[in-house]
Structures are given as structure tokens and as C-alpha cells.
mmJSON file of the N, C-alpha and C atoms, coordinates in Angstrom:
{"data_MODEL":{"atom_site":{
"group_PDB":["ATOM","ATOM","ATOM","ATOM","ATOM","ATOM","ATOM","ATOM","ATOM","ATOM","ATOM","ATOM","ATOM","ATOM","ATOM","ATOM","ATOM","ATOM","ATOM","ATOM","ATOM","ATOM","ATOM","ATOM","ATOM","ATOM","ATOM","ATOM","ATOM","ATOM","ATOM","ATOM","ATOM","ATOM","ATOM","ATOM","ATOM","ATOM","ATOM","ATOM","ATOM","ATOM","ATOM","ATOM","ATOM","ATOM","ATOM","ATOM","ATOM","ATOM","ATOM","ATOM","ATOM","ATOM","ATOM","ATOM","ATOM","ATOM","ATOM","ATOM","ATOM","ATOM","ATOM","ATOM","ATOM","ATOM","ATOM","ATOM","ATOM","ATOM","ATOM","ATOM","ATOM","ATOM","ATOM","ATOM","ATOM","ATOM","ATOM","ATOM","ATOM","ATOM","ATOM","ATOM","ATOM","ATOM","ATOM","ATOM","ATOM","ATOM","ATOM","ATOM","ATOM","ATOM","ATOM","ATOM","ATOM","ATOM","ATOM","ATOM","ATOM","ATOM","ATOM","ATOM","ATOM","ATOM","ATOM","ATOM","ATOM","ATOM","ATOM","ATOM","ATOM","ATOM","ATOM","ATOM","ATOM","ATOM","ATOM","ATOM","ATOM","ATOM","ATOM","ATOM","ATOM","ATOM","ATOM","ATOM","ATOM","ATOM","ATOM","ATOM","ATOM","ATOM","ATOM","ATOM","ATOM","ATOM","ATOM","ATOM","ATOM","ATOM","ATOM","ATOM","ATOM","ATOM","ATOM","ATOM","ATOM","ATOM","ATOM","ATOM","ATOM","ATOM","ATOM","ATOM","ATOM","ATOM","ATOM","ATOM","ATOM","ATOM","ATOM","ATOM","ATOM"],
"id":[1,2,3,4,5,6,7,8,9,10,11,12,13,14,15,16,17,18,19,20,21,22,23,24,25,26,27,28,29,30,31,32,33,34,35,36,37,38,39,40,41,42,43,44,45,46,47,48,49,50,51,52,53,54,55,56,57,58,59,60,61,62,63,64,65,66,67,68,69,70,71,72,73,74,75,76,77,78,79,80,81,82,83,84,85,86,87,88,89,90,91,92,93,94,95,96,97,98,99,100,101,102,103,104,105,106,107,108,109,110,111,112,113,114,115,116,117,118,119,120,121,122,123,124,125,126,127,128,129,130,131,132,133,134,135,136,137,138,139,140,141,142,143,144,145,146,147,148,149,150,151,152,153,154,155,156,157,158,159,160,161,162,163,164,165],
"type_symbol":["N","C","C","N","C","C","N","C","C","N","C","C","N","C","C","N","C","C","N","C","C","N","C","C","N","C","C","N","C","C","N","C","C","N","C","C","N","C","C","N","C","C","N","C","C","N","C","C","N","C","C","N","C","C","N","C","C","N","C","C","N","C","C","N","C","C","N","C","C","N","C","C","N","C","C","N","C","C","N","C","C","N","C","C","N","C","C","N","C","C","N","C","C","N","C","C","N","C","C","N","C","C","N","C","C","N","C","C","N","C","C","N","C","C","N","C","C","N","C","C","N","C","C","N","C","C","N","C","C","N","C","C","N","C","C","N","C","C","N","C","C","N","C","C","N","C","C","N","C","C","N","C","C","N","C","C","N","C","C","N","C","C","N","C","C"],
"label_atom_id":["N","CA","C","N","CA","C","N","CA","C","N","CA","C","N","CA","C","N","CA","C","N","CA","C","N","CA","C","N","CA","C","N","CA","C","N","CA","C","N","CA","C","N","CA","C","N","CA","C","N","CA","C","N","CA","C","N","CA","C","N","CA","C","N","CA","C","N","CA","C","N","CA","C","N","CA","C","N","CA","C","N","CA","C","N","CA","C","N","CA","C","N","CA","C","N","CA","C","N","CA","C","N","CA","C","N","CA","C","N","CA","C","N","CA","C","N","CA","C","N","CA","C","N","CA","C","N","CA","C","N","CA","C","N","CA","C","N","CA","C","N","CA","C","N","CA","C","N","CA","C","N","CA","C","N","CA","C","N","CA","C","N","CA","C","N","CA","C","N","CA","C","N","CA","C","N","CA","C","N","CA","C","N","CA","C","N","CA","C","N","CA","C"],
"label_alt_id":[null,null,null,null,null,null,null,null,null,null,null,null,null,null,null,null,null,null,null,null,null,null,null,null,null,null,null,null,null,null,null,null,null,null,null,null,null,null,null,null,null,null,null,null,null,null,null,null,null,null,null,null,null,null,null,null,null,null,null,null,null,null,null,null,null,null,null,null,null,null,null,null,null,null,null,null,null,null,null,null,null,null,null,null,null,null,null,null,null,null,null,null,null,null,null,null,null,null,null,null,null,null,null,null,null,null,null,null,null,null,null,null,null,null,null,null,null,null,null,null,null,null,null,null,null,null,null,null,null,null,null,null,null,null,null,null,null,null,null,null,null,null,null,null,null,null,null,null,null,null,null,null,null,null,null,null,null,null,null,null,null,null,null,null,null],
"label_comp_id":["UNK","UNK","UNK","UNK","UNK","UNK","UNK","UNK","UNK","UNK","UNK","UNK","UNK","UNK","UNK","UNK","UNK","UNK","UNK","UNK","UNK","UNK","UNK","UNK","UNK","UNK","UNK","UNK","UNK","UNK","UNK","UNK","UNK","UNK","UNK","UNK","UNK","UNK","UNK","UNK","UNK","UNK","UNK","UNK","UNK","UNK","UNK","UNK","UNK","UNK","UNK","UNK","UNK","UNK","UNK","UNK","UNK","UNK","UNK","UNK","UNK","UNK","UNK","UNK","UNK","UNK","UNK","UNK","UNK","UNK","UNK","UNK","UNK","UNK","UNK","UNK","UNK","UNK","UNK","UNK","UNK","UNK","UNK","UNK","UNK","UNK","UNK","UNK","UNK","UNK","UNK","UNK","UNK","UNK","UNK","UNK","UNK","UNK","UNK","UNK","UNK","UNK","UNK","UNK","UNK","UNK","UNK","UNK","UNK","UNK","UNK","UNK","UNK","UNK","UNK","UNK","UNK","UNK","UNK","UNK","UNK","UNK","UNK","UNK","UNK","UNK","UNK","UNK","UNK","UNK","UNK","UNK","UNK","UNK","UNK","UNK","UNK","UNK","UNK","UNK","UNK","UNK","UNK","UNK","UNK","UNK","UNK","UNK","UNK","UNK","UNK","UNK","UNK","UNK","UNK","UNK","UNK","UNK","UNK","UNK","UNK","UNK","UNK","UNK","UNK"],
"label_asym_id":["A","A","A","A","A","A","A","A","A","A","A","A","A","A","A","A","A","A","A","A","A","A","A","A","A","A","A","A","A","A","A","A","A","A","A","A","A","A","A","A","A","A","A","A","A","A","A","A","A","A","A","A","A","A","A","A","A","A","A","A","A","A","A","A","A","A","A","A","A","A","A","A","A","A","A","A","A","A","A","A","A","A","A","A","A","A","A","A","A","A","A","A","A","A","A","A","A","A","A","A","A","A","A","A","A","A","A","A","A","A","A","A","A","A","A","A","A","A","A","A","A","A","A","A","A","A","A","A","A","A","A","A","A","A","A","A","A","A","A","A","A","A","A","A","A","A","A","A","A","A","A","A","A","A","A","A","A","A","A","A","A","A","A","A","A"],
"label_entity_id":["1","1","1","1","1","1","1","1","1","1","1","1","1","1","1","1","1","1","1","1","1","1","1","1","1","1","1","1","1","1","1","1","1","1","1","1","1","1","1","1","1","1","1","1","1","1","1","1","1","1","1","1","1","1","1","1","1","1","1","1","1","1","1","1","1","1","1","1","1","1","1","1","1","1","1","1","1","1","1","1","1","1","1","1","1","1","1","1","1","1","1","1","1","1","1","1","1","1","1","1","1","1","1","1","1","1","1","1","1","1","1","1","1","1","1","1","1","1","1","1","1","1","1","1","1","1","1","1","1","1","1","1","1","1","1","1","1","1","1","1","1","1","1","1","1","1","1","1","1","1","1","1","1","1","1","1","1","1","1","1","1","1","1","1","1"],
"label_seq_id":[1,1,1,2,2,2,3,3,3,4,4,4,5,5,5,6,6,6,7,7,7,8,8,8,9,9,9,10,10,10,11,11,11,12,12,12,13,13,13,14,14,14,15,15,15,16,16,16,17,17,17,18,18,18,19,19,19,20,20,20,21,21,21,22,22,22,23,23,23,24,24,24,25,25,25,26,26,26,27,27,27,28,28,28,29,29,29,30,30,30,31,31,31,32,32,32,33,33,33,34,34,34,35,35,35,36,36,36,37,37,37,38,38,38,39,39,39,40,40,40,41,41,41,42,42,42,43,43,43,44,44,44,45,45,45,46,46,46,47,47,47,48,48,48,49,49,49,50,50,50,51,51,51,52,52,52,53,53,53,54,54,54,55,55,55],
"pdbx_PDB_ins_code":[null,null,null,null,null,null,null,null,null,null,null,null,null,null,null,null,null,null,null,null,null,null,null,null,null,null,null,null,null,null,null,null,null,null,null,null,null,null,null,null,null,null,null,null,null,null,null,null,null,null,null,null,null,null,null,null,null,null,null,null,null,null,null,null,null,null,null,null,null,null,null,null,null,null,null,null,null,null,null,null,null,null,null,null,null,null,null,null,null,null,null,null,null,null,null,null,null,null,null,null,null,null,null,null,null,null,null,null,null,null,null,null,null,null,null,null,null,null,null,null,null,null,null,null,null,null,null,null,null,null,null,null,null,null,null,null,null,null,null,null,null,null,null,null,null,null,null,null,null,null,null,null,null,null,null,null,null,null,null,null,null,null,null,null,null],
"Cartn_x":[-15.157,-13.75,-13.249,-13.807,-13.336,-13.813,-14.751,-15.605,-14.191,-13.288,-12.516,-11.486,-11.574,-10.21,-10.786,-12.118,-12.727,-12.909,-13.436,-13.99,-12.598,-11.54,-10.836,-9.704,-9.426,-9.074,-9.768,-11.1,-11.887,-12.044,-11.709,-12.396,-11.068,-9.897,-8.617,-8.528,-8.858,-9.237,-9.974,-11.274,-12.085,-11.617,-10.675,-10.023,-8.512,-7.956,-7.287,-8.041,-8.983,-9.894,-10.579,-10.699,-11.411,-10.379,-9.117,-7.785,-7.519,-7.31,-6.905,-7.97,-9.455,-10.337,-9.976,-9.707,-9.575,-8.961,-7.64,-6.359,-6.424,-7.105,-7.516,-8.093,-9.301,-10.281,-9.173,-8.566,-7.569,-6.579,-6.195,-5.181,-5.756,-7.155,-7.725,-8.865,-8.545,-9.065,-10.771,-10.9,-12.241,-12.492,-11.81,-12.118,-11.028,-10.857,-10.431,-10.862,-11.98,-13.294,-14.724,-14.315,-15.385,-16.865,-16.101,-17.367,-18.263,-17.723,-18.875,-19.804,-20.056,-21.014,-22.376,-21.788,-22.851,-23.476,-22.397,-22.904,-23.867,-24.009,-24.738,-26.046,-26.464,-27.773,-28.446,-27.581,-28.546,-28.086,-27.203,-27.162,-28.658,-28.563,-29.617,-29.533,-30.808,-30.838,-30.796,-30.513,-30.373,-31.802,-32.997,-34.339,-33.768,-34.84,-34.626,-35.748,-35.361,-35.673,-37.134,-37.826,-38.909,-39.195,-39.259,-39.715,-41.647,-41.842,-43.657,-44.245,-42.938,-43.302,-42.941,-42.785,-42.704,-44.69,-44.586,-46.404,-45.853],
"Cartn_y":[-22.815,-22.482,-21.794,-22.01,-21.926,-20.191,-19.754,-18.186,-17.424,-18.046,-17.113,-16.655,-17.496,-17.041,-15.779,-15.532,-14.12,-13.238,-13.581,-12.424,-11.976,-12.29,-12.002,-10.797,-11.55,-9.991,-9.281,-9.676,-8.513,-7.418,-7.895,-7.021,-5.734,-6.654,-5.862,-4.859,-5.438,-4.299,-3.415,-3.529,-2.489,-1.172,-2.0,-1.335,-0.59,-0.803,-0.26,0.947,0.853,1.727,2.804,2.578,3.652,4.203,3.656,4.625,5.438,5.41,6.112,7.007,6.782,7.702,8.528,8.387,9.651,10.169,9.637,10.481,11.376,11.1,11.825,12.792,12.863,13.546,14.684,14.714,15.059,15.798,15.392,16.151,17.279,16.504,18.023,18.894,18.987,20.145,19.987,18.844,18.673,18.864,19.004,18.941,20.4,21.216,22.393,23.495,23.477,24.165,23.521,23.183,22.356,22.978,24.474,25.273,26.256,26.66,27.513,26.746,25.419,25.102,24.68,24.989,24.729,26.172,26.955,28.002,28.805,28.425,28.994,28.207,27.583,27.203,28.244,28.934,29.553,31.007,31.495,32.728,33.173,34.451,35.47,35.561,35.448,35.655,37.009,37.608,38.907,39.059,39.97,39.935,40.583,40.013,40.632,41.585,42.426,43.74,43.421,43.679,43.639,44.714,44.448,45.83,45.846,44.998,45.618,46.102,46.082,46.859,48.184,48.857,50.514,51.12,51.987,52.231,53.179],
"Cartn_z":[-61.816,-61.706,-62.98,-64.062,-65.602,-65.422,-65.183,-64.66,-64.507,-64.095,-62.845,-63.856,-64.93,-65.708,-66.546,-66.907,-67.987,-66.762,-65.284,-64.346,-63.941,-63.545,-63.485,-64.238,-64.732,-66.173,-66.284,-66.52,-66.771,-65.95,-64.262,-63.386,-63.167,-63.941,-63.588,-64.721,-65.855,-67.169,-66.713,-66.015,-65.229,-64.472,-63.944,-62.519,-63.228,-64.403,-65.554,-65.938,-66.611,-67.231,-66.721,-65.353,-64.394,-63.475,-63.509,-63.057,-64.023,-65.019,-66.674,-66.598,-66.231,-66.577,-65.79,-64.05,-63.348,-63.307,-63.41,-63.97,-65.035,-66.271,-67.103,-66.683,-66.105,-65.466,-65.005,-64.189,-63.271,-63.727,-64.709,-65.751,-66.518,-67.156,-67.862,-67.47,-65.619,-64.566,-64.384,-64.665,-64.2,-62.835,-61.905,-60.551,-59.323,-60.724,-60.527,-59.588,-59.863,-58.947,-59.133,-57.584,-57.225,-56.453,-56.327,-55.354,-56.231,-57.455,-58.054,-58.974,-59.361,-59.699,-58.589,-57.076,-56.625,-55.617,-56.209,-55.637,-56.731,-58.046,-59.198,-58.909,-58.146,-57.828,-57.101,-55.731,-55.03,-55.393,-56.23,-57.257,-57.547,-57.246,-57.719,-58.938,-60.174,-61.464,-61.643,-62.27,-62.706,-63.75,-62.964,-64.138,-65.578,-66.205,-67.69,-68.334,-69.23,-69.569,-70.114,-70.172,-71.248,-72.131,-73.405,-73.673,-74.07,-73.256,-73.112,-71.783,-70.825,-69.778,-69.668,-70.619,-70.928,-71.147,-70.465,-70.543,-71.837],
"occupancy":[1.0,1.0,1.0,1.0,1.0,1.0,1.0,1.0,1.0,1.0,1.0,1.0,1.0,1.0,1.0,1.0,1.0,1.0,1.0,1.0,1.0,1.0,1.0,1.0,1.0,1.0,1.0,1.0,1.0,1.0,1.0,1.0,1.0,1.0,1.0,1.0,1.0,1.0,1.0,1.0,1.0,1.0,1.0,1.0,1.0,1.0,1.0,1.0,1.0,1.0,1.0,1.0,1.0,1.0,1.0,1.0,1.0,1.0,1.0,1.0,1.0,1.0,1.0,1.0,1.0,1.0,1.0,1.0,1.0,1.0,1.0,1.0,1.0,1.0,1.0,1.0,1.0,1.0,1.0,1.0,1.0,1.0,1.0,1.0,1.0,1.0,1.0,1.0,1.0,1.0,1.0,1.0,1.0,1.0,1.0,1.0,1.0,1.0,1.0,1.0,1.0,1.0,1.0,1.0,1.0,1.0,1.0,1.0,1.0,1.0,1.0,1.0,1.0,1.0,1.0,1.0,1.0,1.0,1.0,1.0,1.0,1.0,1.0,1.0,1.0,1.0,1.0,1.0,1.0,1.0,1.0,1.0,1.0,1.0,1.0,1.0,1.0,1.0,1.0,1.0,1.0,1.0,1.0,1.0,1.0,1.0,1.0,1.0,1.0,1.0,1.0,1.0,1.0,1.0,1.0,1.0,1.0,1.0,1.0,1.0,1.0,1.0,1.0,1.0,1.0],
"B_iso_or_equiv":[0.0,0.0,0.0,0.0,0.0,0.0,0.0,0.0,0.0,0.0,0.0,0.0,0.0,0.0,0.0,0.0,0.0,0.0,0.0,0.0,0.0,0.0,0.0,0.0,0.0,0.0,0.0,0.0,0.0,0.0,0.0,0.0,0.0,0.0,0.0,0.0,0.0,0.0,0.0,0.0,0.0,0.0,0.0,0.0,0.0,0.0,0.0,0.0,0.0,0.0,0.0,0.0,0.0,0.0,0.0,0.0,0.0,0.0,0.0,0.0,0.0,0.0,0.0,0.0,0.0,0.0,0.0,0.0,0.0,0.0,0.0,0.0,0.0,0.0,0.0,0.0,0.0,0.0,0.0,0.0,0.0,0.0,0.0,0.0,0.0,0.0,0.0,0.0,0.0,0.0,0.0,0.0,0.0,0.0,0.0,0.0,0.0,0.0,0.0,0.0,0.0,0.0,0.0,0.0,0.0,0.0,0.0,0.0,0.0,0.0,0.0,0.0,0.0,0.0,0.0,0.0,0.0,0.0,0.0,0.0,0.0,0.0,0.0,0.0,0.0,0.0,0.0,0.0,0.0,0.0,0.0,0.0,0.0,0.0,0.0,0.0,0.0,0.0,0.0,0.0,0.0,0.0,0.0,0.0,0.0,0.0,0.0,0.0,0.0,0.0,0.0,0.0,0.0,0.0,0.0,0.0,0.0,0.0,0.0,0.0,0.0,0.0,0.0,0.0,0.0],
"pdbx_formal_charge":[null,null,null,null,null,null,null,null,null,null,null,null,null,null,null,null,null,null,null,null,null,null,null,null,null,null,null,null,null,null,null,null,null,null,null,null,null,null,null,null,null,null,null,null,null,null,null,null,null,null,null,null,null,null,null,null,null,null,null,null,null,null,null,null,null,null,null,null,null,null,null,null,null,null,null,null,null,null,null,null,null,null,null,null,null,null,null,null,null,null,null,null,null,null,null,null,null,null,null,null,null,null,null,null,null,null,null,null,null,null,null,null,null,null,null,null,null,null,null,null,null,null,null,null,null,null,null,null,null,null,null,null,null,null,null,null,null,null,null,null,null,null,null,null,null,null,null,null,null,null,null,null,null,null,null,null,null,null,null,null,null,null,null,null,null],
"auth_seq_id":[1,1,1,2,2,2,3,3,3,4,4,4,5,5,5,6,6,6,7,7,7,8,8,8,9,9,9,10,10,10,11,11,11,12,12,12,13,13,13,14,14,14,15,15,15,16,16,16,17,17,17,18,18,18,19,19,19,20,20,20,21,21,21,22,22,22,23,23,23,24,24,24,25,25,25,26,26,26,27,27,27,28,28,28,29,29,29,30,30,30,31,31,31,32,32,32,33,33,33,34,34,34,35,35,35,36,36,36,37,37,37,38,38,38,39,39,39,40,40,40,41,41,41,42,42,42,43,43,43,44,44,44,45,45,45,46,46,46,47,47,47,48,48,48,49,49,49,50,50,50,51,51,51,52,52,52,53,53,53,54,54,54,55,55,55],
"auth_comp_id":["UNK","UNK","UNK","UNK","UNK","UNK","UNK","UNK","UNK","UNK","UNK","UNK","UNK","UNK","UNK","UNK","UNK","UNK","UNK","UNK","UNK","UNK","UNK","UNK","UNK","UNK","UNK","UNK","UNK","UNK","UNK","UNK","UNK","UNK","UNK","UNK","UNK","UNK","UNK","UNK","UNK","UNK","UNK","UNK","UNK","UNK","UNK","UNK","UNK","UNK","UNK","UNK","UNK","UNK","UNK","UNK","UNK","UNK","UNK","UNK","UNK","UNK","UNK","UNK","UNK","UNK","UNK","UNK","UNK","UNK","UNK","UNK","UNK","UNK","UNK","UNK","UNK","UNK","UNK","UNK","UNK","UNK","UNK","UNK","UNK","UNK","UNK","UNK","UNK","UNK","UNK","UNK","UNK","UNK","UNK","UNK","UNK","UNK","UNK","UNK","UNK","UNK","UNK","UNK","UNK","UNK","UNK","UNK","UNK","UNK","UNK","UNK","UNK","UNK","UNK","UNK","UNK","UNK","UNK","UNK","UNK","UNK","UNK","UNK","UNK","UNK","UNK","UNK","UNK","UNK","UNK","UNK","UNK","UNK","UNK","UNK","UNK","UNK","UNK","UNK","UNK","UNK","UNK","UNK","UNK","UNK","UNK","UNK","UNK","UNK","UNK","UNK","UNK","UNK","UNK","UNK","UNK","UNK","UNK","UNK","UNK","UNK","UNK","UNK","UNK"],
"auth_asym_id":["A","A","A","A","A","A","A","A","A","A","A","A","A","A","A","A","A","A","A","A","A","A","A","A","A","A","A","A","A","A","A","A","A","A","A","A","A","A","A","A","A","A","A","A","A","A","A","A","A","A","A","A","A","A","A","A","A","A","A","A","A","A","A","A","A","A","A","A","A","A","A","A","A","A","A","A","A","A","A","A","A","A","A","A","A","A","A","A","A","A","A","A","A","A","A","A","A","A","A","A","A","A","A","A","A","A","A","A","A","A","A","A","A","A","A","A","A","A","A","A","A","A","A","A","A","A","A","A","A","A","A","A","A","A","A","A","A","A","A","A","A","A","A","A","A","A","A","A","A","A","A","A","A","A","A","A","A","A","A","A","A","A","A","A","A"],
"auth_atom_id":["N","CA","C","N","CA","C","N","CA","C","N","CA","C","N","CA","C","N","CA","C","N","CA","C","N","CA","C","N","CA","C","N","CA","C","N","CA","C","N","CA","C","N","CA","C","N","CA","C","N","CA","C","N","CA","C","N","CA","C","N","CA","C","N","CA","C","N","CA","C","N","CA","C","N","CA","C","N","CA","C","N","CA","C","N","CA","C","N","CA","C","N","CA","C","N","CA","C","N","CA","C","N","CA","C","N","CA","C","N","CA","C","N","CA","C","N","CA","C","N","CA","C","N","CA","C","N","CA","C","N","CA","C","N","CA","C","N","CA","C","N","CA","C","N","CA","C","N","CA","C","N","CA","C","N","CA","C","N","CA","C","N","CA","C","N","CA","C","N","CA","C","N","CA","C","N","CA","C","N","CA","C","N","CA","C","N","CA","C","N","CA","C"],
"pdbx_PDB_model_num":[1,1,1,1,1,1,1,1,1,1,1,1,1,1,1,1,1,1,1,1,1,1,1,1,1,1,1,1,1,1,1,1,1,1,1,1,1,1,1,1,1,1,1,1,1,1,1,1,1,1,1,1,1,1,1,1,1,1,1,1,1,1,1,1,1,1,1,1,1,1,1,1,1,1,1,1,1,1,1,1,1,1,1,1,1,1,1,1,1,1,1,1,1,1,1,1,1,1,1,1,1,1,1,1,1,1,1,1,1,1,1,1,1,1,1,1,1,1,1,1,1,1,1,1,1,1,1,1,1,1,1,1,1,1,1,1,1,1,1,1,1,1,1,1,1,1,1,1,1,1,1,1,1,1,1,1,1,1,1,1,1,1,1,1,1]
}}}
């Protein structure tokens, strides 16, 4: 029973701490654009120059 008085707070400090985080999150545009980091996966690389492939 004695458990209930530290799990308790604690779980609400938790649940404090991970609202603040997303809000944060949220405020400074982390979740702004959500579609071009997964469209830079199947993006074509652009090749690069060599210069030892000149004969």
C-alpha cells in the first residue's frame, strides 16, 4: 500500500513531463513536415563527377 504513495506521483510527474515534451516538440515545428523525410528515401541520388573518368 505504502508503493502507491512514490508510484503514484511519479507516474503523474511522467505524464507532466511527456505532455511538456510534446507540446514543446510542437511549438518548435518538429512535426511541420512530415512527408519529405520519407520521400528522401526513395529520391534519386544525383551521380557524382569523377575526375578519373575523363580518358
Amino acid at each position: 500500500m505504502s508503493i502507491l504513495f512514490v508510484m503514484i506521483p511519479l507516474g503523474l510527474v511522467l505524464v507532466a513531463f511527456a505532455l511538456w515534451a510534446f507540446f514543446w516538440a510542437v511549438g518548435d515545428g518538429q512535426f511541420d513536415d512530415l512527408e519529405s523525410p520519407g520521400w528522401s528515401v526513395v529520391a534519386e541520388d544525383r551521380p557524382e563527377a569523377r575526375d578519373d573518368a575523363r580518358p
